[in-house]
Structures are given as structure tokens and as C-alpha cells.
C-alpha positions in Angstrom: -15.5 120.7 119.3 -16.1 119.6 116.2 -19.4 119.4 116.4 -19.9 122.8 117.7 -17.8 124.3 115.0 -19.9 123.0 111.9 -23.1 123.9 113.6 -21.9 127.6 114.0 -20.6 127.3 110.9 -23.7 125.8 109.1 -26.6 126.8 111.4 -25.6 129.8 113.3 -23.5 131.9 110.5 -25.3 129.9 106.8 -28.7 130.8 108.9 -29.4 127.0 107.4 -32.0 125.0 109.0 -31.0 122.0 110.8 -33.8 119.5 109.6 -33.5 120.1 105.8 -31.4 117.6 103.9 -29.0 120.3 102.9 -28.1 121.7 106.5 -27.6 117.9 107.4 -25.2 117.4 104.6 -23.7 120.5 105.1 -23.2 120.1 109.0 -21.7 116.8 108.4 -19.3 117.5 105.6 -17.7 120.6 107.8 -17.8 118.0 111.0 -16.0 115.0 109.4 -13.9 117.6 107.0 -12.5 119.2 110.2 -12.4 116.5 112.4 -10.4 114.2 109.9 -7.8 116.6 108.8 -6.8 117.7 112.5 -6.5 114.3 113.7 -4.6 113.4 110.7 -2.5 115.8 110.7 -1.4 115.5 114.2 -1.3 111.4 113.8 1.0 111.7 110.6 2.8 114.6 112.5 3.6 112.5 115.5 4.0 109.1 114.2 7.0 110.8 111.8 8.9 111.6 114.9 9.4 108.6 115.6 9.4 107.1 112.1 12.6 109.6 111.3 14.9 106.5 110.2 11.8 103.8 109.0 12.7 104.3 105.5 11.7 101.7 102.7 15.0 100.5 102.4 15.3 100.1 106.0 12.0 97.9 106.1 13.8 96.0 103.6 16.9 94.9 105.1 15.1 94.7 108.2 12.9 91.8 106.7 16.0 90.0 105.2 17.1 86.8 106.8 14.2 86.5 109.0 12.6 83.2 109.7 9.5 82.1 108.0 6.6 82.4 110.4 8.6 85.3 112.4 9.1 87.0 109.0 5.1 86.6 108.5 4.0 88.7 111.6 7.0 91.0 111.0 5.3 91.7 107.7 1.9 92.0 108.8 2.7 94.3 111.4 5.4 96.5 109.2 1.9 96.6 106.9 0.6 98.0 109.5 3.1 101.1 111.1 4.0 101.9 107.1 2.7 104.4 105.8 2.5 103.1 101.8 -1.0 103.1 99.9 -1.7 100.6 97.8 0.3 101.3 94.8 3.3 102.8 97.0 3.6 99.4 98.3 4.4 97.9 95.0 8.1 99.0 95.0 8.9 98.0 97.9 7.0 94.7 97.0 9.9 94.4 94.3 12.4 95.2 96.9 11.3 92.0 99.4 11.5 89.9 96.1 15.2 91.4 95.4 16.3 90.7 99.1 15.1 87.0 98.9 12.4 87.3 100.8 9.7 84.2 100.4 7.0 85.9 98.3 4.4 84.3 100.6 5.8 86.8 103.4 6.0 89.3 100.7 2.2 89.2 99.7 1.1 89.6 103.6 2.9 93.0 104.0 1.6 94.1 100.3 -2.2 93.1 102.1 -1.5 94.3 105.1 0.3 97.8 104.5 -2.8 99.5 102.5 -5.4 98.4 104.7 -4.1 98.9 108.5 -2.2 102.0 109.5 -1.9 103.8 113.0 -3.0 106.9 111.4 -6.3 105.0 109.7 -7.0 103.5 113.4 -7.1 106.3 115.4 -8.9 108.6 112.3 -11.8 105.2 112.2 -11.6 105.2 116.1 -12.7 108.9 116.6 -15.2 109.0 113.8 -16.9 105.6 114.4 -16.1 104.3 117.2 -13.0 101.4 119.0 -15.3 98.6 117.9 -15.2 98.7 115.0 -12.1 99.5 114.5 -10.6 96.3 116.2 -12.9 94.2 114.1 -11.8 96.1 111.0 -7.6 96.1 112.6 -8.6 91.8 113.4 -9.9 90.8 110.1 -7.3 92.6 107.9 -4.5 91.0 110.2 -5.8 87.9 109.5 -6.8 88.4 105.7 -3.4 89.3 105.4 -1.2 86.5 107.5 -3.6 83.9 105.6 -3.2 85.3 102.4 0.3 85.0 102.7 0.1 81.0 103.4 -2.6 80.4 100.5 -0.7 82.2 97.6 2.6 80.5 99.0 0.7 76.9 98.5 0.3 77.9 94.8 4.5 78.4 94.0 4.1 82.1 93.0 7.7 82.3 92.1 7.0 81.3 88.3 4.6 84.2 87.6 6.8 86.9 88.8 7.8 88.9 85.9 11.7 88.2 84.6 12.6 91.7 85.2 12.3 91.7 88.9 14.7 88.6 89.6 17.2 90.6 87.8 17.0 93.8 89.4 20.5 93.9 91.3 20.3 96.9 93.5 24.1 98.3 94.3 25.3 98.6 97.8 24.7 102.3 98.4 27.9 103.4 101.1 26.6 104.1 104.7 25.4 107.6 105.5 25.2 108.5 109.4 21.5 109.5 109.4 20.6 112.9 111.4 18.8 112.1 114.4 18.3 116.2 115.4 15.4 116.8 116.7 15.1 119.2 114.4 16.0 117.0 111.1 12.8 114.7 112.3 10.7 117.3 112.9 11.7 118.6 109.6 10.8 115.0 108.3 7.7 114.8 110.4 6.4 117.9 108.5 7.5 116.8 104.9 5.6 113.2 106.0 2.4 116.0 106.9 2.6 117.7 103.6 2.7 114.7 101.7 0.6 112.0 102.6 -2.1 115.0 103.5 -1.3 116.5 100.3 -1.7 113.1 98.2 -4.7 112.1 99.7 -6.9 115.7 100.6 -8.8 114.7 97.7 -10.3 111.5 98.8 -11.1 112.8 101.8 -13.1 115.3 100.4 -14.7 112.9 98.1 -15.7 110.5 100.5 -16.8 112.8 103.1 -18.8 114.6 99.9 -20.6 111.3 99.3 -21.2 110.5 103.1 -22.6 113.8 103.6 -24.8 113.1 100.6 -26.0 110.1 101.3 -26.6 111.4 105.1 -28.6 114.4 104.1 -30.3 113.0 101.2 -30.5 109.1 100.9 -33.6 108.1 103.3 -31.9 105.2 105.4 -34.9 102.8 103.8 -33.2 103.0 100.6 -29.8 102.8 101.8 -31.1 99.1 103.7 -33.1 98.4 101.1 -29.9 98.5 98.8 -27.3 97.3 101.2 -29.7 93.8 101.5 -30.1 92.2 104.6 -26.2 91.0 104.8 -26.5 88.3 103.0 -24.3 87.2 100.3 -25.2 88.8 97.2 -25.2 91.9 99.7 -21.3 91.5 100.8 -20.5 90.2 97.1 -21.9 93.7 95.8 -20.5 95.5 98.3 -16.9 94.1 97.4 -17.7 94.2 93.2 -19.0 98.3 94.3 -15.3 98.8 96.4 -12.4 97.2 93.7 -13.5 99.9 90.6 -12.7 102.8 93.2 -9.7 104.0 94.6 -8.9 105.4 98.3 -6.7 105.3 101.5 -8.1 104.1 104.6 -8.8 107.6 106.3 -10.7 108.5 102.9 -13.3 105.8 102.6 -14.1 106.5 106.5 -16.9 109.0 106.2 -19.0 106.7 103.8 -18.3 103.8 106.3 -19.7 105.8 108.9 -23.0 107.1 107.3 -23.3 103.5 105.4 -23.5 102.1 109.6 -25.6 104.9 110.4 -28.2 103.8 107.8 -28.5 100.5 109.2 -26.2 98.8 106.7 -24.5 95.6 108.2 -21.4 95.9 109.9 -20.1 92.7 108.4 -20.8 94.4 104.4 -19.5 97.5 105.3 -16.0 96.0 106.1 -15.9 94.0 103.4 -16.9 97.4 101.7 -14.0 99.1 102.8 -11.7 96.2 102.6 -12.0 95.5 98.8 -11.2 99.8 98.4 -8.2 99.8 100.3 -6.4 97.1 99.0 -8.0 95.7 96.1 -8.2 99.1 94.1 -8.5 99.1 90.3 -5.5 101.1 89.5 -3.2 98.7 92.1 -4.2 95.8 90.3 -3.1 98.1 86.9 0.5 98.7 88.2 0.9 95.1 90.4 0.8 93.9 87.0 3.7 95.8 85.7 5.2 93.3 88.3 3.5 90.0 88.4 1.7 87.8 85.5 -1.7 87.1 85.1 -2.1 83.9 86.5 -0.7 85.4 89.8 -2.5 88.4 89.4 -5.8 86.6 89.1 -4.8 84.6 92.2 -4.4 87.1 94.2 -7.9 88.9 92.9 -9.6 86.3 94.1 -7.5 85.1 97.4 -8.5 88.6 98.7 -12.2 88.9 97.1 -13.3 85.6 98.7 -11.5 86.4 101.8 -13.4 89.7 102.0 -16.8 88.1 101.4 -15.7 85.5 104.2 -15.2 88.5 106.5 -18.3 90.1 105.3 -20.5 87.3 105.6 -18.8 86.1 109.3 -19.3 89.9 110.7 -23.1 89.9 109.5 -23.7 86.3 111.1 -22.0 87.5 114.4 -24.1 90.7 114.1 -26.5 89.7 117.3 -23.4 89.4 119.3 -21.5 92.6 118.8 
């Protein structure tokens, strides 16, 4: 459908050719543009039905008082059904450390929440393919479950800025919620326009640079560049992915053309791992919240642990 609406689009109505560089470009950008916002709409759409009462503050309590290891997969897979970027997470980071929540539990939902989403997995399932997407859903679980054990090891606690242990949030008195179906499709639209609203723009900007690199970048160069998926290929690949800044669904369309060029599967995670949750500007306000030694900690818990992944991937490519 999809398909069949850019080439009318592009082809039949633009009268471009379909083996020039520009009707390539073209023809992909209207695809993926299409193709993305539909299915993410409808994702967001339906997964706010039912995420009516999952409120912040909800995910919070609902963390509090939980065992150690049972709180640790709780968090992992709340990071994965919440629907917080990178930097949104950081609040609620503060919130966990409020509630008394171990910090090592903590830092697996602030890994795991930006990375893995329902809406990301079925948006990477129908552009690229299941496959990948349970490699990509596999190694973020485990990036983040790990992470939280390693930074644990290394007493966090003292590098967490004074401010936060102080915050004392006040009991707020119990409102009875509106379950209506029409107050959660009412939510389910508001969740519509504003995750699509925040994040329209990355998705044009990575589907721009896909199509670019689709229509115009020979796939020699593009292999030539990417390396053979070795490890100064996944390192640059990771170094390339921490100065940018985008959700999940936006850094989908340059996954796909970078796999379409040959690139290794194993560097192209690692790609999209180090832009989803090790961004330049969530590094800028986590340390509003967290001091430097922490900080750098956690920098390079998740940069080695995405080069790991990376280089594992590209081993195991014969097999996959």
C-alpha cells in the first residue's frame, strides 16, 4: 500500500524516472514517511487505551517496595511499555531515587525506557523486518538488566547530586481516575498529538538522510565506510550515534538503508543503540542530576556494552 502510494506519487504523478538517484530518494522518503506515521499513529493510538491510568507516578509507586532481582525485570520491562525518551526519563529517574528505589534498578529502567518501546518494535518490525527487531528488543534487554548490576557494584549512591535525596514529594489526596471510554480515548488522542508532535521532526530527518544515502550514496562507499565490522567499525559507529539525538522510530529509516548497503547488522545496532540512549543532550540534563564520576560511569558502562553487542552481532553474522 505503501509502496504503491509513493510510486504514484513519485513516478506516475512527478513523471520522475525510477532509476535516477532522485526518483529513488524521492520514492523512498514518501514510502517510509507514510508508512511510519500510520503505523505510529495507530501504535501510540492503541497502546494509550490501555495505558489510560500508566502515569509516571503510577510507575513509581508501582516500583516501590519490590524485591531486588524482581524489581530489576520490573524495570526493564516498564522501560520497555513507557513511552519516555531519553531525557523524559530523567524525572522520573529522580522519582525512583525519591521512593527508595536501589539506583542499580533505577539505571536499568533509565537504559531500558529510551531504547525499547511497543511502538518502536512494531514501527522496526514493518520497515525492516521481525529479525532484527528481536536481536535489537534482546540486546537492549540485556544491556540494560546488566547495566543495572555493573553500576550497582560501583556504590552510585555518593555521586548522586544532594538535591535529589532531599526532594520530599507531598502526598497528593487520591483522585478516582475516569476510566470512560471516552476519557481514554480522549487520552489516547492527546498521547497521538504529542509523542507524534515531539518527534515528526526526526522522523523526517532520518527518513531525509536514509533516502539520501539510498538514492545517492553507491553501497561501495557506504561498505567501504561502515568497515568490515570490525572494531574500529562498531567503535565509529557508536562515537557517530552519542553527538546525535533521536527516538527509536526516528533513527529507523537510516538503520534500514545502512542494512540495505551491506553494512553489518552487528554495527548497525550498536549504531542505533548509542542514539537512543546515549544522546548528547541526555548526558547534558542526567547531569543536572548525577556527578561526574557517575556520569562518566555510566558513558562508558553503556559505550563498551554497545561495542560488545556490535562486535558479538557481526561475529554471529554467518549464522543469522
Amino acid at each position: 500500500m505503501f509502496d504503491a502510494f509513493a510510486t504514484l506519487l513519485v513516478y506516475d504523478l512527478a513523471g520522475l524516472a525510477r532509476d535516477t538517484p532522485l526518483g529513488a530518494a524521492l520514492h523512498f522518503f514518501v514510502m517510509d514517511v507514510a508508512k511510519i506515521l500510520v503505523l505510529l499513529t495507530l501504535v501510540i493510538y492503541a497502546m494509550g487505551l490501555l495505558r489510560a491510568l500508566l502515569k509516571p507516578e503510577k510507575v513509581r509507586e508501582f516500583m516501590r517496595n519490590r524485591g531486588n532481582l524482581q524489581g530489576r525485570f520490573m524495570a526493564v520491562g516498564l522501560g520497555a511499555v513507557t513511552p519516555f525518551c531519553s531525557c523524559s526519563s530523567i524525572p522520573l529517574f529522580i522519582g525512583f531515587v525519591e521512593a527508595g528505589i536501589p539506583l542499580g534498578v533505577t539505571f536499568s529502567f533509565l537504559i531500558a525506557s529510551p531504547m525499547i518501546s511497543e511502538v518502536a518494535v512494531v514501527v522496526l518490525a514493518s520497515v525492516i523486518g521481525w529479525k532484527f527487531t528481536v536481536l535489537y528488543v534482546v540486546a537492549g534487554i540485556f544491556v540494560a538488566l546488566i547495566g543495572g548490576f555493573v553500576l550497582e557494584r560501583f556504590k552510585p549512591e555518593r555521586w548522586v547530586e544532594d538535591y535529589v535525596w532531599k526532594i520530599h514529594m507531598g502526598e497528593t489526596a487520591a483522585i478516582e481516575e475516569d476510566t470512560s471510554l471516552r476519557a481514554r480515548h480522549d487520552y489516547a488522542v492527546a498521547q497521538v498529538r504529542e509523542i507524534v508532535g515531539r518527534i515528526w521532526k526526526f522522523i523526517l530527518i532520518g527518513v531525509g538522510v536514509g533516502a539520501f544515502i539510498h538514492g545517492y550514496v553507491p553501497a561501495e562507499f557506504v561498505a567501504k565506510i561502515a568497515g568490515d565490522g570490525g572494531v574500529l567499525s562498531v567503535v565509529g559507529a557508536v562515537l557517530v550515534g552519542v553527538p546525535l539525538y533521536s527516538d527509536a522510530v526516528g533513527i529507523i529509516p537510516i538503520a534500514e538503508v545502512l542494512l540495505q548497503k551491506g553494512v553489518p547488522i552487528g554495527t548497525v545496532l550498536a549504531f542505533m543503540m548509542a542514539v537512543t540512549a546515549l544522546s548528547l543532550p541526555e548526558l547534558i540534563i542526567l547531569k543536572k542530576v548525577v556527578k561526574v564520576p557517575l556520569l562518566a560511569l555510566f558513558t562508558a558502562y553503556l559505550s563498551i556494552a554497545f561495542i560488545i553487542v556490535g562486535l558479538l552481532f557481526n561475529a554471529l553474522k554467518g549464522v543469522l
